[in-house]
Residue, then its C-alpha position, 0 to 999 in steps of 0.5 A: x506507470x513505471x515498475x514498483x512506483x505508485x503513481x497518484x492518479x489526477x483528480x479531472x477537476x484540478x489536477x490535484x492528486x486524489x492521494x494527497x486530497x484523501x490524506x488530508x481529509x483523513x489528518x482532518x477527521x483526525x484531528x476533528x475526532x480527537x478535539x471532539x474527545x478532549x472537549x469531552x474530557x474537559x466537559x467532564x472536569x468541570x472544576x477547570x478554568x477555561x485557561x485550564x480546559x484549554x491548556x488540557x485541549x492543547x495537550x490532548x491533541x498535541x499527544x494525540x495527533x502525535x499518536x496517529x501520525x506514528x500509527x499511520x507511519x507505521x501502517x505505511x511502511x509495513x505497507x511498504x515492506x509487505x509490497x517489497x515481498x510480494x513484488x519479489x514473490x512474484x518476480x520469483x514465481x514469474x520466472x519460475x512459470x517463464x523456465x517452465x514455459x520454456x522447458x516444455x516449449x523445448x520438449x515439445x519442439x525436441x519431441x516434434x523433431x523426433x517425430x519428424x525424423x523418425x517418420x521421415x526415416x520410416x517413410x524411406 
């Protein structure tokens, strides 16, 4: 996996990526939801043609179709944004933790070699 990119992983069956599967699953019950609802609206106004039942469905789903593909667009490049933070967070915090290491790495081997030469001078 390379850094900061998302690699689907393949489905051992045919290939396919499972995030592409599981997108149009969800588009699918979506769209099955939100013909569902318009079938109900027009189920309530009976005093509309099939002409005008099927008109009222179009527009339902068209308008709200329209909806989730904004809604879940959003939700994806928030997504986006919120893992450009963390992974910027934590490049901070690792090279923090990375100067720290070093520092204390660097002190113990200085305090080391004071020793050493402090017990070499005092065993002369």
């Amino acid at each position: 996996m390379k850094r900061g990119r998302h690699e689907a992983p393949l489905d051992g069956r045919d290939g396919l990526p499972t995030d592409a599967i599981e997108g149009y699953l969800l588009a699918r019950t979506h769209q099955e939801q939100a013909l569902r609802e318009a079938e109900d609206l027009c189920a309530r106004m009976p005093w509309l043609t099939t002409a005008q039942a099927e008109d009222v469905t179009h527009h339902y789903l068209r308008r709200r179709i329209d909806l989730t593909r904004r809604i879940l667009l959003s939700t994806t490049e928030r997504a986006a944004q919120l893992q450009e933070e963390y992974e910027t967070r934590y490049a901070l915090l690792r090279r923090s933790l990375l100067k720290r290491h070093a520092a204390c790495a660097s002190a113990f081997l200085a305090c080391s070699g004071g020793i050493s030469t402090l017990i070499c001078l005092l065993t002369r």
